[in-house]
C-alpha positions as CSV (number, residue, x, y, z in Angstrom):
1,X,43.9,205.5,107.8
2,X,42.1,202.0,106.5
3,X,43.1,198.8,107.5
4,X,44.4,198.2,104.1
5,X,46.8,201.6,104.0
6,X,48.0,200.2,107.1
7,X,48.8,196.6,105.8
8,X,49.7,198.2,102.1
9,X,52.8,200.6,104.4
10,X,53.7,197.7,106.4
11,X,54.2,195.7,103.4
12,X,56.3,198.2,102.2
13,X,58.4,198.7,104.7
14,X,62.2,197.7,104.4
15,X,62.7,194.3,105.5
16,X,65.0,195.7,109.0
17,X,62.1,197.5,109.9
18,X,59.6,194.8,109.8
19,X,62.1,192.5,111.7
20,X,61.8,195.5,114.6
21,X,57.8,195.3,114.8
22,X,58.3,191.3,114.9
23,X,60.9,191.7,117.7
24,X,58.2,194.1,119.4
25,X,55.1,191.6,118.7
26,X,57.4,188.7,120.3
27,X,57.9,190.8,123.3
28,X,54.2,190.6,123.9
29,X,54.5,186.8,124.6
30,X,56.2,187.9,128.0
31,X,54.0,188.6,131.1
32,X,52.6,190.9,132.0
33,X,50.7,190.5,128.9
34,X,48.5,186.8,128.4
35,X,50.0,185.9,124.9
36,X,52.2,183.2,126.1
37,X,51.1,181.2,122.9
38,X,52.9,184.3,120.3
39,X,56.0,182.3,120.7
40,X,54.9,179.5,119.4
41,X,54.9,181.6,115.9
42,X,56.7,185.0,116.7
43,X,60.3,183.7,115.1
44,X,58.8,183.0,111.9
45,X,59.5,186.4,110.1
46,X,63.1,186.4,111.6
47,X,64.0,182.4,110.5
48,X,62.5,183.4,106.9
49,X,64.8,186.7,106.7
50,X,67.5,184.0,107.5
51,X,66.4,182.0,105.3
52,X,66.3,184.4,102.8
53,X,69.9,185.4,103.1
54,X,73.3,183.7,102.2
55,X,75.3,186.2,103.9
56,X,76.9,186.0,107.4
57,X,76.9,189.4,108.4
58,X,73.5,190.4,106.8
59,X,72.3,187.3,109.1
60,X,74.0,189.0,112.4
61,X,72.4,192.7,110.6
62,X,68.6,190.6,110.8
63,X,68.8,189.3,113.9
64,X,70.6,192.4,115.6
65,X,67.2,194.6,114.1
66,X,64.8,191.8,115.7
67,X,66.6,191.7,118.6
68,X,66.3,195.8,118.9
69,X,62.0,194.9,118.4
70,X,61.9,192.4,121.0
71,X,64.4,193.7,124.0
72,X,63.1,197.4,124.1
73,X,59.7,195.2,124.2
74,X,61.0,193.6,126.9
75,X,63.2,195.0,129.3
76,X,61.8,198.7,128.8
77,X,61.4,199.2,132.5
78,X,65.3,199.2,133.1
79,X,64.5,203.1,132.0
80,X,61.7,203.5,134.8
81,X,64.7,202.6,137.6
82,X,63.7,205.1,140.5
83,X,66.8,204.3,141.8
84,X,69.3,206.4,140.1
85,X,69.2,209.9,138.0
86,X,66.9,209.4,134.5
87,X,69.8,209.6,132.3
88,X,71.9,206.8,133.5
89,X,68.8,204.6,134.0
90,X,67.7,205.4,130.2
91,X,71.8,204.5,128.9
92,X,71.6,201.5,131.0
93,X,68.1,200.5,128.8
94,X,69.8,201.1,125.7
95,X,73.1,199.4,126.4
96,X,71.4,196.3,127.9
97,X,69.3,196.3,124.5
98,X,72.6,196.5,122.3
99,X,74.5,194.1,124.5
100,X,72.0,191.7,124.6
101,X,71.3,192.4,120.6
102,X,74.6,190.8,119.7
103,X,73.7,187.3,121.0
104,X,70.8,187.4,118.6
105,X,73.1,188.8,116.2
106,X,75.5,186.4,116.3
107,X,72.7,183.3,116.5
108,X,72.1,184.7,112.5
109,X,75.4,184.9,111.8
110,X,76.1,181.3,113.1
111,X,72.9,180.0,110.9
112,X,74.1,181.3,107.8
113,X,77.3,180.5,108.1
114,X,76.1,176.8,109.4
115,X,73.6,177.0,106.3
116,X,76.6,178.1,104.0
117,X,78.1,174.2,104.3
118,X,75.0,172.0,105.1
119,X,72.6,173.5,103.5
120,X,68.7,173.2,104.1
121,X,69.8,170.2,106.8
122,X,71.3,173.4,108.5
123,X,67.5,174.7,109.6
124,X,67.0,171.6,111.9
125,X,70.1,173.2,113.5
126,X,68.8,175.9,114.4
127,X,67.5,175.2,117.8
128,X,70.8,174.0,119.4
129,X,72.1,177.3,118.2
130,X,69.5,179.5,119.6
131,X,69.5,177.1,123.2
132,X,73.2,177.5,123.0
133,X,73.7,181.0,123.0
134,X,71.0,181.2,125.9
135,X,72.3,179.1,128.3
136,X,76.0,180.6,127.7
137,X,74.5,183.8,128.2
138,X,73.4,182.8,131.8
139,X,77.0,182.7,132.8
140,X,79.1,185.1,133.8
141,X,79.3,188.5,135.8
142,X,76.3,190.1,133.1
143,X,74.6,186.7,132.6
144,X,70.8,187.2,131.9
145,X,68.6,184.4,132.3
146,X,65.7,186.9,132.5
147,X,65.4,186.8,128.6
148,X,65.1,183.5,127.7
149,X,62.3,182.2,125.3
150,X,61.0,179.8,128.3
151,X,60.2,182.6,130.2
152,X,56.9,183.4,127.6
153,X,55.7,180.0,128.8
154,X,56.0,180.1,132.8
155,X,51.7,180.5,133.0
156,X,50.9,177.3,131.0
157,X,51.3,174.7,133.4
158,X,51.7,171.4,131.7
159,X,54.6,172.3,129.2
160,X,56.6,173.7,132.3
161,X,56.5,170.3,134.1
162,X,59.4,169.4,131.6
163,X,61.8,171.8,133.6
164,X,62.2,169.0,135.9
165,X,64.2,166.8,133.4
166,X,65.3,170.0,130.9
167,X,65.1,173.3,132.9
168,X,64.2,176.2,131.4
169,X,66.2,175.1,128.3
170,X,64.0,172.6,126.9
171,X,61.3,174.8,126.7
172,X,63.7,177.3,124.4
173,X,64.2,174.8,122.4
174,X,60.6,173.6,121.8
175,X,59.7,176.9,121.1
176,X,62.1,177.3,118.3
177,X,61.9,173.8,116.9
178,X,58.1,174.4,116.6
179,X,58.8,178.2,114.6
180,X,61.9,176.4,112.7
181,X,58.5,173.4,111.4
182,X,56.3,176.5,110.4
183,X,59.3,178.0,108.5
184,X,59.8,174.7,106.8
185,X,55.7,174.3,106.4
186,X,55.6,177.8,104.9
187,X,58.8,177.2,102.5
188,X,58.3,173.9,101.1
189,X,54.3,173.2,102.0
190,X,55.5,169.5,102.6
191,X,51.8,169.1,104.4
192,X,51.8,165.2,104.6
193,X,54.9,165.4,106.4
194,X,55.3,169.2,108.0
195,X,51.5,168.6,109.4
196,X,52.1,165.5,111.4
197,X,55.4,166.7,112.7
198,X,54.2,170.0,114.1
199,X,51.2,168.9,115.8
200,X,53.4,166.2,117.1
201,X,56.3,168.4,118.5
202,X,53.7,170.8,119.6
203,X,51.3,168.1,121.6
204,X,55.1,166.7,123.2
205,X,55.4,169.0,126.0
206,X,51.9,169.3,126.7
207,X,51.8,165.0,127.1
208,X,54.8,164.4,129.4
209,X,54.1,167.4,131.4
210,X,50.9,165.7,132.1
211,X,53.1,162.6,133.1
212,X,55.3,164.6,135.1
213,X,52.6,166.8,137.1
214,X,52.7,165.4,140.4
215,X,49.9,164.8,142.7
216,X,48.6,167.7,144.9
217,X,51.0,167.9,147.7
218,X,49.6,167.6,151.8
219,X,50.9,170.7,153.3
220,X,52.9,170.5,156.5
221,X,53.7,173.7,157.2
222,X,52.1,177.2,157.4
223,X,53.9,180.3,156.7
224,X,53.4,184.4,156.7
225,X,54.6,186.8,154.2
226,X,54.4,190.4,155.5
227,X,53.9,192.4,152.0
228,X,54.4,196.4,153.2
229,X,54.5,198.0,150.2
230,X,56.7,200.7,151.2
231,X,58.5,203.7,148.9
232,X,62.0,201.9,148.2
233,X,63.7,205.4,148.6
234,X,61.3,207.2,151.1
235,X,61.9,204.7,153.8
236,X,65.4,205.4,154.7
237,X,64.3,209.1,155.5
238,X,65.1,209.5,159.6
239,X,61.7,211.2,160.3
240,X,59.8,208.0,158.9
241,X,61.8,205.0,160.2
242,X,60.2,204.5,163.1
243,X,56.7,204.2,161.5
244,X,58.3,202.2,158.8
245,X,59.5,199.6,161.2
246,X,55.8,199.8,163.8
247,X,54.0,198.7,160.1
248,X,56.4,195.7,160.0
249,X,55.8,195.2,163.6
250,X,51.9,195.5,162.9
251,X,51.5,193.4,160.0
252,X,53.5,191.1,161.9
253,X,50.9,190.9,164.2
254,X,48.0,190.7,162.2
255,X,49.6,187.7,159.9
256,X,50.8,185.8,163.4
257,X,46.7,185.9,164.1
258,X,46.7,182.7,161.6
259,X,49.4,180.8,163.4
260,X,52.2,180.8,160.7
261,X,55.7,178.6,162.2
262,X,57.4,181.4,160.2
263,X,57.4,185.0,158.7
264,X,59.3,186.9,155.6
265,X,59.8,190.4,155.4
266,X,61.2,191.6,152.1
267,X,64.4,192.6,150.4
268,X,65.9,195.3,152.8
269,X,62.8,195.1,154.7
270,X,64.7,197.4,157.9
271,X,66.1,200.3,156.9
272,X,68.8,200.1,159.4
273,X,71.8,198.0,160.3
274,X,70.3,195.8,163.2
275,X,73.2,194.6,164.4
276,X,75.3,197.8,164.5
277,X,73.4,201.4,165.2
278,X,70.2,200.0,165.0
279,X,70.1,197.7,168.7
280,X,66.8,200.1,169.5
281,X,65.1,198.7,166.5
282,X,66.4,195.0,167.1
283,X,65.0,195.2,170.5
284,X,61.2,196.1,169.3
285,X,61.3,193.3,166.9
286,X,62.9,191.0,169.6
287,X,59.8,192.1,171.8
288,X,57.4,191.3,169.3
289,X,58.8,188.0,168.5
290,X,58.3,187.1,172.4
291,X,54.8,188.2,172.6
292,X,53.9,186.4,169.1
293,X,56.5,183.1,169.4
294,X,57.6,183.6,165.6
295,X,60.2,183.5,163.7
296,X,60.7,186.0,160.9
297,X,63.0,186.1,157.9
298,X,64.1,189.2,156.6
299,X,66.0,191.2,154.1
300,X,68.3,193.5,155.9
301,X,71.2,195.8,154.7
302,X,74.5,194.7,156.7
303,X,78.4,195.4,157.2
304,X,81.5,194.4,158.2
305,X,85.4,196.5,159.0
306,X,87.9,194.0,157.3
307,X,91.3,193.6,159.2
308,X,93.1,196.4,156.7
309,X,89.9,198.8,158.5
310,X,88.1,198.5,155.1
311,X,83.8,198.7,154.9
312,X,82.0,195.4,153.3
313,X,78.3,196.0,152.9
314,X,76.3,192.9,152.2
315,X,72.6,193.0,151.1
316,X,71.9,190.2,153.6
317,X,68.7,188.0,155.3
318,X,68.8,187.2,158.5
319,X,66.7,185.2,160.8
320,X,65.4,187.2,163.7
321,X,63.6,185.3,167.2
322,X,63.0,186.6,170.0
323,X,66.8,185.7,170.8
324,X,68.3,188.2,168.3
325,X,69.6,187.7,164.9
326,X,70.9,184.1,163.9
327,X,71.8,182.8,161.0
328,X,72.8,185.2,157.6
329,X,73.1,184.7,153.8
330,X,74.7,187.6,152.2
331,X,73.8,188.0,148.7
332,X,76.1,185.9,146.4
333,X,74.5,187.2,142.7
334,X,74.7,191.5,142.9
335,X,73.0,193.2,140.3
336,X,76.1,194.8,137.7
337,X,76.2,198.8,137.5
338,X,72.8,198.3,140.5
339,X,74.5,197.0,143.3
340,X,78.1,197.2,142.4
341,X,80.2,198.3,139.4
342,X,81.7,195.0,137.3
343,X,86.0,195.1,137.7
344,X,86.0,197.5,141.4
345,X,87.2,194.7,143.1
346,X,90.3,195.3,141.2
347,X,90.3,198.9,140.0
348,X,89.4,200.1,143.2
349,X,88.5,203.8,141.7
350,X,85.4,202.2,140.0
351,X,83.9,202.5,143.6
352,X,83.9,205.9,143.2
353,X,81.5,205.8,140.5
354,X,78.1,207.3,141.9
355,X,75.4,206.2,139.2
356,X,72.9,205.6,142.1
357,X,74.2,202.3,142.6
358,X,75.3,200.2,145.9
359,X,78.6,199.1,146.5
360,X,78.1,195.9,147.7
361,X,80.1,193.1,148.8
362,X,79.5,189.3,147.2
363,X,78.4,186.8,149.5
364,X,80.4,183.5,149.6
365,X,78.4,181.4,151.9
366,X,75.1,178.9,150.0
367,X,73.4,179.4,153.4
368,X,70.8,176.8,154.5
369,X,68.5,177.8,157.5
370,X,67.9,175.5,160.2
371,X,64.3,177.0,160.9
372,X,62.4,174.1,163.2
373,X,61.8,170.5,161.0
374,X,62.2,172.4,157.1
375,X,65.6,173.7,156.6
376,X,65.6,176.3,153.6
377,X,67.1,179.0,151.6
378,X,66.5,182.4,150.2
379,X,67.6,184.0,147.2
380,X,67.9,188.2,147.0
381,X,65.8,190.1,144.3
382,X,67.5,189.1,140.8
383,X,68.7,186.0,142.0
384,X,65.6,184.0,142.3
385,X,66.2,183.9,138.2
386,X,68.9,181.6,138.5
387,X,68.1,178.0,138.6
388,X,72.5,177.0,139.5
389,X,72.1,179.0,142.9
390,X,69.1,177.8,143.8
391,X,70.0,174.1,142.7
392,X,73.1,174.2,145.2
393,X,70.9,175.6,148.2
394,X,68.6,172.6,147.2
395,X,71.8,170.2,147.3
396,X,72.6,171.9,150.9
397,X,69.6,170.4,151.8
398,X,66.7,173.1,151.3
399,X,63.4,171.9,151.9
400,X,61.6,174.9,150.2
401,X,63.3,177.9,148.9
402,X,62.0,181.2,149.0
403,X,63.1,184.8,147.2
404,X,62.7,188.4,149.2
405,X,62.6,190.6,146.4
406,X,61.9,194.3,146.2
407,X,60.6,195.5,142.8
408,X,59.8,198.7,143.9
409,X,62.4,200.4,141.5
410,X,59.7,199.5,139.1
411,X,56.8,201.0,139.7
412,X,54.0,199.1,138.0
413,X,55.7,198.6,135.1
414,X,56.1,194.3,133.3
415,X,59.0,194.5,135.5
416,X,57.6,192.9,138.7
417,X,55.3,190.5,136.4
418,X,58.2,189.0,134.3
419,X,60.3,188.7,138.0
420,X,57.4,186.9,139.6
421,X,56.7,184.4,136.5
422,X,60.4,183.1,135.8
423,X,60.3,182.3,140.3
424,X,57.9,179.4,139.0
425,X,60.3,177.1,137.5
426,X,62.2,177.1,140.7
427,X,59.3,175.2,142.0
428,X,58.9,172.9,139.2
429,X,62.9,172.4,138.3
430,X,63.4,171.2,142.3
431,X,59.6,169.8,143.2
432,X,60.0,172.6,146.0
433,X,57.3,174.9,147.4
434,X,58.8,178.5,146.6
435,X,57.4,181.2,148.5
436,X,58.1,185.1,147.5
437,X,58.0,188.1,149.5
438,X,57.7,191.1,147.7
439,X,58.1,195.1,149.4
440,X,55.4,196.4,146.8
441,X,54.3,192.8,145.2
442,X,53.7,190.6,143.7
443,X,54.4,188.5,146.7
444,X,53.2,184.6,146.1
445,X,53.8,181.3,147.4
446,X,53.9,178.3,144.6
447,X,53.6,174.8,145.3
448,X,55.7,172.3,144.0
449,X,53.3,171.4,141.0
450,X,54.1,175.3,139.9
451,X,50.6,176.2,140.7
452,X,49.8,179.4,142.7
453,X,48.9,178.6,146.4
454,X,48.4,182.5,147.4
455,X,49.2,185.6,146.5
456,X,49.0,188.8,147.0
457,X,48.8,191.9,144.0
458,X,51.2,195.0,143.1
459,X,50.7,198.1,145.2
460,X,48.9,196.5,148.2
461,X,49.9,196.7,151.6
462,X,48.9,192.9,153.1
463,X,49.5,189.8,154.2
464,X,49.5,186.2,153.1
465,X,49.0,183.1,154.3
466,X,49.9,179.9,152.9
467,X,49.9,176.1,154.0
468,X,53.2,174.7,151.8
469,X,54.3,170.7,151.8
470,X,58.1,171.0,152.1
471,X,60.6,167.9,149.9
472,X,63.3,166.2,150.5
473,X,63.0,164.5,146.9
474,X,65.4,164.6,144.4
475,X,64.5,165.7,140.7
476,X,66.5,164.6,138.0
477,X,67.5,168.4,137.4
478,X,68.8,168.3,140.9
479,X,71.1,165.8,140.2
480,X,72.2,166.5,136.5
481,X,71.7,170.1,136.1
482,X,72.0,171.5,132.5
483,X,72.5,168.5,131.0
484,X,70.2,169.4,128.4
485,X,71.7,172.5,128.0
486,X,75.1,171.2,128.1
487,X,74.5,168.8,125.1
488,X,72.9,171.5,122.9
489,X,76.1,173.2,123.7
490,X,78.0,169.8,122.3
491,X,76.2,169.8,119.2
492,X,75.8,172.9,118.1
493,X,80.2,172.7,118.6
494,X,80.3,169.1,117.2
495,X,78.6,170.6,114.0
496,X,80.5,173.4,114.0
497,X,83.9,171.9,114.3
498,X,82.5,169.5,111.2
499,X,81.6,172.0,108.9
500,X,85.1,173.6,109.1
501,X,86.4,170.5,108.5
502,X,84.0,170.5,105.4
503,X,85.5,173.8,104.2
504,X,88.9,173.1,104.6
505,X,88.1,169.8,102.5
506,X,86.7,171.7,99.6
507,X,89.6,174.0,99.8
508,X,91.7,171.3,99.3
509,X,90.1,169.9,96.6
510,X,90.0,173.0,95.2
């Protein structure tokens, strides 16, 4: 087939359809691919189709059909989940790509109706819509930060310096307000005025993230990230564990030969419960620690028998010297339908679901360790994408925060490369070094500027060492949060709440 058959079918393809491929080309602005810059165009198609439309629902129709383009683009790897049977890993792909559909369907509904009662004014709206939706859909049980428009941006360092004053938010909404200028550029072809005002929008970021960079930090403390890239499922087998916990024992060893202060192991790094049933294992590691003087960090699974004889499993960290096992976060942010099933907590059956999931028990406690001079916190896995968790360990008093993840699930699919990237804002949004174990990779420590300090690939065994500059200071993100978000949300209801008003006036009139 020539070039031009293939443009001449594309061309006449129905206008759903197309929306799909532009979903699926957007999705290519997400790591692991390098086309971080596709967003600055990729909503284009779906703001004409809006634009083209006068109808609610066919609005919520065109963004539901881009939506299907981009998420299967996106999140594909929910499918590739090692950890439970094919089928329900596949049905947990496609409901996470219809669930997450309707917010896109429902930002094109909102336009249209928006565009309905103010007209062409209505386009300029656009952004606090699409910022809106985003940051409501990071709350909640099934809130999903991990999709958010920012996220295409985490490699190019000067625009992410805004996260500091917006988080991730502001960047969502430059990326739409510089599509929503194309639109109007393409419509209208106002190029005296449309010109100016994109290059200007576009060159905003770019200039105060310059401002904003701070100076290269002086590093006053060394740390070790044991990387052992382990099978997620083949470690719990009896016959192994012992080798399994002589490698952490050994790489522990070879990373202390740099003189770290400290050491992280990975999520679930022991495949056994250390402090109950597993004393023999505790007791090697205890050893180690003597001969080595370390300290090491690591994720561990855990439990507890309530009063009423019940069983609470945590997916815990603990912090392991040579004097045993000290202080303990237990997971706050579980994974739905992965680590527990939404609603069991009340309907008590659910528990009995078996979809290859855990049945975990939240955490309560924002736990801040008291390490030697740099108190910190660590995140679990899926929780070093959320900016409010890792904000309160930083109001605890974190000095530098750190995520044990396991990505193994995975394989090497854009799973662990989307994870890693989005752990970069953390730096950025709290001017704190963040450092990231990883069982299979990508493990990486990132300095407060949000540039790479070390790291270590996918599907290596290894070790990394990394000099970090821990902070006491205060970003204005630490102290206002989403405010940025949080007006976006004001406006986009402020505008709302007025064109109502404008339709019951015309009504009356009427």
């Amino acid at each position: 087939m020539t070039k031009d058959n293939l443009m001449a079918r594309l061309q006449h393809l129905p206008q759903a359809a197309k929306l799909f491929l532009a979903g699926g080309v957007m999705a290519l602005s997400f790591q692991p691919f390098p086309f971080g810059f596709i967003a600055w165009f990729g909503l284009v198609p779906l703001i004409l189709a809006w634009m083209g439309t006068s109808e609610p629902l066919r609005g919520a129709y065109l963004g539901f059909m881009w939506a299907l383009g981009f998420l299967f683009g996106l999140i594909y790897w929910l499918a590739f989940n090692s950890g439970t049977v094919w089928w329900a890993a596949t049905v947990s792909m496609i409901a996470s790509v219809l669930f997450l559909g309707l917010n896109y369907a429902f930002v094109g509904w909102w336009f249209v109706w928006l565009r309905n009662r103010w007209g062409s004014a209505a386009l300029g709206m656009l952004p606090l819509l699409w910022t809106t939706v985003e940051y409501i859909r990071s709350f909640g049980p099934l809130g999903f930060p991990w999709i958010a428009l920012a996220n295409s941006q985490a490699e190019y360092l000067l625009p992410i310096q805004n996260a500091e004053i917006t988080g991730i938010y502001g960047l969502s909404f430059w990326l739409v307000l510089v599509n929503v200028i194309l639109v109007d550029l393409i419509r209208h072809r106002r190029y005296p005025i449309a010109i100016p005002a994109l290059l200007a929008v576009f060159a905003l970021p770019w200039l105060t993230g310059w401002w904003l960079l701070p100076r290269e930090p002086v590093p006053t403390l060394r740390i070790g990230i044991v990387q052992p890239n382990t099978n997620a499922l083949e470690k719990w087998a009896p016959e192994i564990r012992n080798q399994h916990f002589e490698q952490l024992n050994r790489l522990t060893r070879q990373v202390a030969a740099d003189s770290p202060r400290i050491v992280f192991w990975p999520e679930a790094a022991t495949p056994a419960y250390l402090r109950r049933g597993g004393a023999s294992y505790l007791r090697q590691i205890q050893q180690n620690l003597r001969e080595l003087q370390l300290t090491v960090v690591t994720g561990m699974p855990e439990y507890e028998r309530t009063r009423a004889g019940e069983i609470n499993y945590f997916n815990a960290v603990g912090l392991i010297d040579s004097t045993g096992i000290g202080q303990q976060y237990n997971k706050i942010s579980l994974v739905p339908f992965g680590e527990y099933i939404p609603l069991s907590g009340w309907i008590t059956g659910l528990k009995k679901l078996n979809l290859g999931q855990g049945n975990f028990t939240h955490g309560a406690e924002y736990t801040v360790f008291q390490a030697g001079s740099f108190p910190f916190s660590t995140g679990v896995c899926y929780e070093t994408t959320m900016p409010h968790l890792y904000r309160t360990f930083v109001k605890a008093g974190a000095t530098y925060l750190v995520g044990l993840v396991n990505d193994a699930w995975f394989g090497s699919t854009s799973e662990p490369y989307q994870h890693t990237a989005q752990f970069r804002y953390r730096a950025v949004e709290f001017r704190r070094p963040v450092v990231r174990s990883a069982n299979t990779g990508i493990s990486i420590v990132i300095d407060q500027r949000g540039k790479t300090v070390a790291r270590l690939g996918l599907n290596r065994e290894g070790v990394l060492i990394a000099d970090i500059a821990p902070s006491r200071d205060e970003t204005f993100y630490t102290r206002y949060g989403n405010l940025f978000a949080w007006l976006n949300v004001l406006a986009a209801a402020w505008l709302t709440v007025m064109a109502v008003r404008m339709t019951k006036t015309q009504l009356v009139v009427n």
